[in-house]
C-alpha positions as CSV (number, residue, x, y, z in Angstrom):
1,X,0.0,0.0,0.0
2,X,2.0,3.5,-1.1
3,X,2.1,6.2,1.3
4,X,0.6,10.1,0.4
5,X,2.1,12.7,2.5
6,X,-0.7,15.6,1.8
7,X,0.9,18.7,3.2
8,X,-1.6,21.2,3.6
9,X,-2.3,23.6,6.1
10,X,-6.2,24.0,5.6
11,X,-7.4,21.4,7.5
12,X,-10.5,20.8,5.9
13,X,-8.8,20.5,2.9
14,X,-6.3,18.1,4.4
15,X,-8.8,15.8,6.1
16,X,-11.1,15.4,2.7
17,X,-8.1,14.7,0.8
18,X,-6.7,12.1,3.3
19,X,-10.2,10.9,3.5
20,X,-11.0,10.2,-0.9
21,X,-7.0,8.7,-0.5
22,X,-7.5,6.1,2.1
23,X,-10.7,5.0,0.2
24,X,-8.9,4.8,-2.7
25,X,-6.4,2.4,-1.3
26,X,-3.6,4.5,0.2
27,X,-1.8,5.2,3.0
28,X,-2.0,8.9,4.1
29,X,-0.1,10.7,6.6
30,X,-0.6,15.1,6.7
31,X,1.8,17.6,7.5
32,X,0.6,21.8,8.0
33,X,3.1,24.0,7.2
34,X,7.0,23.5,5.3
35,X,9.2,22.5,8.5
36,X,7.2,19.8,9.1
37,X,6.7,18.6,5.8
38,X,10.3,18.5,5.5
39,X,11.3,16.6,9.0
40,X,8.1,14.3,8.2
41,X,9.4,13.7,4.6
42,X,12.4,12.3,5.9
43,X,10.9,10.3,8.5
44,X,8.4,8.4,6.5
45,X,10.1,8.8,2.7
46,X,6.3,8.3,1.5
47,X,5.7,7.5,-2.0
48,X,4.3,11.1,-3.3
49,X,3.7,14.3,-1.4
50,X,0.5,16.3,-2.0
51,X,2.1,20.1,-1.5
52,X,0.5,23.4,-0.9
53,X,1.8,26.2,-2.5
54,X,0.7,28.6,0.4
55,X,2.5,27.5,3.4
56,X,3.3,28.8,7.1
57,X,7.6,28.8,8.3
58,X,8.1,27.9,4.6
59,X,6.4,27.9,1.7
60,X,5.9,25.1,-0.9
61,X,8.4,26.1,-3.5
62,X,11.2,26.2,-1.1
63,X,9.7,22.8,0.3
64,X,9.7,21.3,-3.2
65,X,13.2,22.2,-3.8
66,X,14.8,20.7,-0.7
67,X,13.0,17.8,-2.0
68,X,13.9,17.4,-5.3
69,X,17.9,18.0,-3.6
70,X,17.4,14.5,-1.6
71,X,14.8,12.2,-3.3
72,X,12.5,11.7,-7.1
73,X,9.5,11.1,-4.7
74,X,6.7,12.4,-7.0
75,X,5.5,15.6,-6.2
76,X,1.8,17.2,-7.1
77,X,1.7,20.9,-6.7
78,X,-1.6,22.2,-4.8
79,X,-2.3,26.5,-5.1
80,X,-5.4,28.2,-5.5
81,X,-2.9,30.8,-8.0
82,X,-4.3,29.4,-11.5
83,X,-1.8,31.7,-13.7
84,X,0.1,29.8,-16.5
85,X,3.4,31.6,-15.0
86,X,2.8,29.5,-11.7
87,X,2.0,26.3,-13.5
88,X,5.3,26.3,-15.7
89,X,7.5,27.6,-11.8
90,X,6.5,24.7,-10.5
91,X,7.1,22.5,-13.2
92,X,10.8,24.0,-13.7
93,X,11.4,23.2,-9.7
94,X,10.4,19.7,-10.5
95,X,7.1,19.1,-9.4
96,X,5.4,16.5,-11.6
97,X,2.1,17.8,-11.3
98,X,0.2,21.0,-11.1
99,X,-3.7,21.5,-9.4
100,X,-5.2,24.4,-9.1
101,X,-7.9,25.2,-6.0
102,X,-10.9,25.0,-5.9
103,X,-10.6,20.9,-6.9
104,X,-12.5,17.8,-7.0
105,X,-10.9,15.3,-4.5
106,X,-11.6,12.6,-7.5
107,X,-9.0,13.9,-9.9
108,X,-6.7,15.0,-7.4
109,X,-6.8,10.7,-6.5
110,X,-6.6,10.1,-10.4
111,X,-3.6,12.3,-10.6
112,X,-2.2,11.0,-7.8
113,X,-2.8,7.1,-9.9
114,X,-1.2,9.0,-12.4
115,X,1.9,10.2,-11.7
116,X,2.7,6.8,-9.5
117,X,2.8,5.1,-12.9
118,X,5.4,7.0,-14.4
119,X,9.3,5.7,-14.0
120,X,11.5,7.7,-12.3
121,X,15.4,6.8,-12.7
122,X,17.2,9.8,-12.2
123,X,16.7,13.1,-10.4
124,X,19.3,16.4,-10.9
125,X,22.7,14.0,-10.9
126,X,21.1,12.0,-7.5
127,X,20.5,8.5,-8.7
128,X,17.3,7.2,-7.9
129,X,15.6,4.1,-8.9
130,X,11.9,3.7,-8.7
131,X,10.0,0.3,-8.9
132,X,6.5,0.7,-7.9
133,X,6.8,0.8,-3.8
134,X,10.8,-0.1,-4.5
135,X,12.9,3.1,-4.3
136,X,16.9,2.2,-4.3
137,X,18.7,5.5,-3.5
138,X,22.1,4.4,-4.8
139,X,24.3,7.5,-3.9
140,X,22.8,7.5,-0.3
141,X,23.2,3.7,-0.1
142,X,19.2,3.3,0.4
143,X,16.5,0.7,0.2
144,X,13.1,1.9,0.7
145,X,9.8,-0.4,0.7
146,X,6.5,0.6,1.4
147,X,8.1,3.9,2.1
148,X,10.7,2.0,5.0
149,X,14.4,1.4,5.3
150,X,15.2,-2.0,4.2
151,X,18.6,-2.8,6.0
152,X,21.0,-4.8,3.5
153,X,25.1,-5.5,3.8
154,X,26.9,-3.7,1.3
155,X,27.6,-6.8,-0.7
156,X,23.6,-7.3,-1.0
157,X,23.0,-4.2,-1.5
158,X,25.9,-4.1,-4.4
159,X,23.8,-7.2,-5.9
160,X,20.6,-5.4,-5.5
161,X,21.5,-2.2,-7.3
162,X,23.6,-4.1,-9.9
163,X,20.2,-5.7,-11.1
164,X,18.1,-2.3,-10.7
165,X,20.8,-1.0,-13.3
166,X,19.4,-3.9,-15.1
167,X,16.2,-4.6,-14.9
168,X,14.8,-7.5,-17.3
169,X,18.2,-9.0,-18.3
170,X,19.7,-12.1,-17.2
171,X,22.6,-12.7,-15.7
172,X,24.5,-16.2,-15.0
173,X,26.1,-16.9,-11.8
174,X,30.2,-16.4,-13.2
175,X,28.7,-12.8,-14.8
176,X,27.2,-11.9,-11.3
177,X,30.5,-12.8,-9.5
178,X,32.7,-10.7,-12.1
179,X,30.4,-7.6,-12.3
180,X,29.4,-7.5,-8.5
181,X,32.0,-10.0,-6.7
182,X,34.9,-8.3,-8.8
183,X,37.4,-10.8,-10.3
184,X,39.5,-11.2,-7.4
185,X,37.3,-13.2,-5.7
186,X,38.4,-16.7,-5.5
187,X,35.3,-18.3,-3.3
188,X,32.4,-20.6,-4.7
189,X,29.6,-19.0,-7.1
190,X,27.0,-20.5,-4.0
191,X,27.4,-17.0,-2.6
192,X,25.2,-15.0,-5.5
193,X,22.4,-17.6,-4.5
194,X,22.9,-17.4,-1.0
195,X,23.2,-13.3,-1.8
196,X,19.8,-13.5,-3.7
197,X,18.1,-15.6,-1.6
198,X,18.7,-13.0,1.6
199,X,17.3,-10.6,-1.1
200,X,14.4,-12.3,-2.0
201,X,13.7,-12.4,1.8
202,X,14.4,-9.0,2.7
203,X,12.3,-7.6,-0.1
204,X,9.2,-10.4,0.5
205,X,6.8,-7.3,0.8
206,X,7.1,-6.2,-2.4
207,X,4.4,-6.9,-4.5
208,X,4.7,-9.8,-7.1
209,X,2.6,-7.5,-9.6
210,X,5.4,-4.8,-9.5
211,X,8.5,-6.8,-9.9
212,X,10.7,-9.9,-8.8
213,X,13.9,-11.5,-9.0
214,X,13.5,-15.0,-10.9
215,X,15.4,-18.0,-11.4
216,X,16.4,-19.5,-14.8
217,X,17.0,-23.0,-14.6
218,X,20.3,-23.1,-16.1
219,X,21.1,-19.7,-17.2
220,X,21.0,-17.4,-14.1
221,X,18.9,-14.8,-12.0
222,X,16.7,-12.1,-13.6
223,X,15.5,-8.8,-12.1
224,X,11.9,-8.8,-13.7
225,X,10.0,-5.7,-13.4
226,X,6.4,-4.8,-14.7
227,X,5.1,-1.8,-15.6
């Protein structure tokens, strides 16, 4: 289930959006003004943020932009200012979506569907790898499920971001250990399946319908993603 963080600080605004969210299926936490948003951003590294324009201690723009310095997470711009200027400001800052008050909660939840479908690989030189509720933060060293740290050694993590770089092509044991073992290594090619399988279990919440690592009988392992 992917996590909105709706920053807003209109209340009634807040709890109507939160409320259309969770019956569509989300997860939906709130934050009312910027310093928040930003401390509560970190803390839960939700799956999109619902941002207000109009914001007390600091306004959305400013918000948006410490955002966009640390993380892709998807961003939808809420203002009640409707002017083409604002629309293409916000768009320049990175927000990936733009909707202007007064709204229906309905396409502000079909937006929302929207935007979660689009891939997002790379955000201003911060590689970022997005696969449905998967995030892989490969600069930062970070695995993110659901929106939660996933903790992973460095070797498993090295195998993990190895096949995001990757997705959809196979890879045979002997390729596995030069590209992520390094040729040096002189131990048996049991630890890529011993590797995959603590993968496999650390990663057993993500949904089967957004991706998977699979087995080849006789030809290797395969990070399989769907879109």
């Amino acid at each position: 289930m992917k996590l909105v963080l709706v920053v807003e600080d209109e209340v009634p605004i807040s709890r109507v959006l939160a409320a259309y969210l969770r019956r569509a299926g989300f997860r939906v936490e709130a934050a009312f003004d910027g310093r928040e948003a930003l401390d509560r951003f970190e803390a839960l590294q939700p799956d999109l943020v619902i941002l207000d324009v109009m914001l007390p201690e600091m306004d959305g723009w400013e918000v948006l932009r410490q955002i966009r310095s640390r993380s892709s997470c998807p961003v939808i711009m809420l203002t009640a200012l409707g002017e083409m200027h604002q629309r293409v400001a916000g768009l320049n800052e990175g927000a990936d979506d733009y909707v202007t008050k007064p709204f229906a909660p309905e396409e502000v939840v079909a937006r929302v569907r929207a935007v979660l479908r689009r891939p997002r690989p790379m955000v201003r030189g911060r590689e970022i790898a997005q696969f449905g509720s998967l995030k892989i933060d490969f600069d930062g060293h970070g695995v993110f499920l659901h929106g939660k740290r996933v903790p992973l050694t460095p070797r498993d993590f090295s195998l993990l971001a190895f096949f995001a770089r990757h997705p959809n092509r196979t890879f045979s044991r002997d390729q596995l250990l030069d590209r992520v073992w390094g040729w040096e290594y002189e131990g048996s090619d049991r630890a890529v399946d011993l590797a995959v399988k603590r993968l496999r279990k650390a990663l057993n919440q993500w949904p089967k319908d957004e991706g998977e690592i699979i087995t080849l009988r006789g030809v290797g392992y395969q990070f399989r993603v769907y879109e």
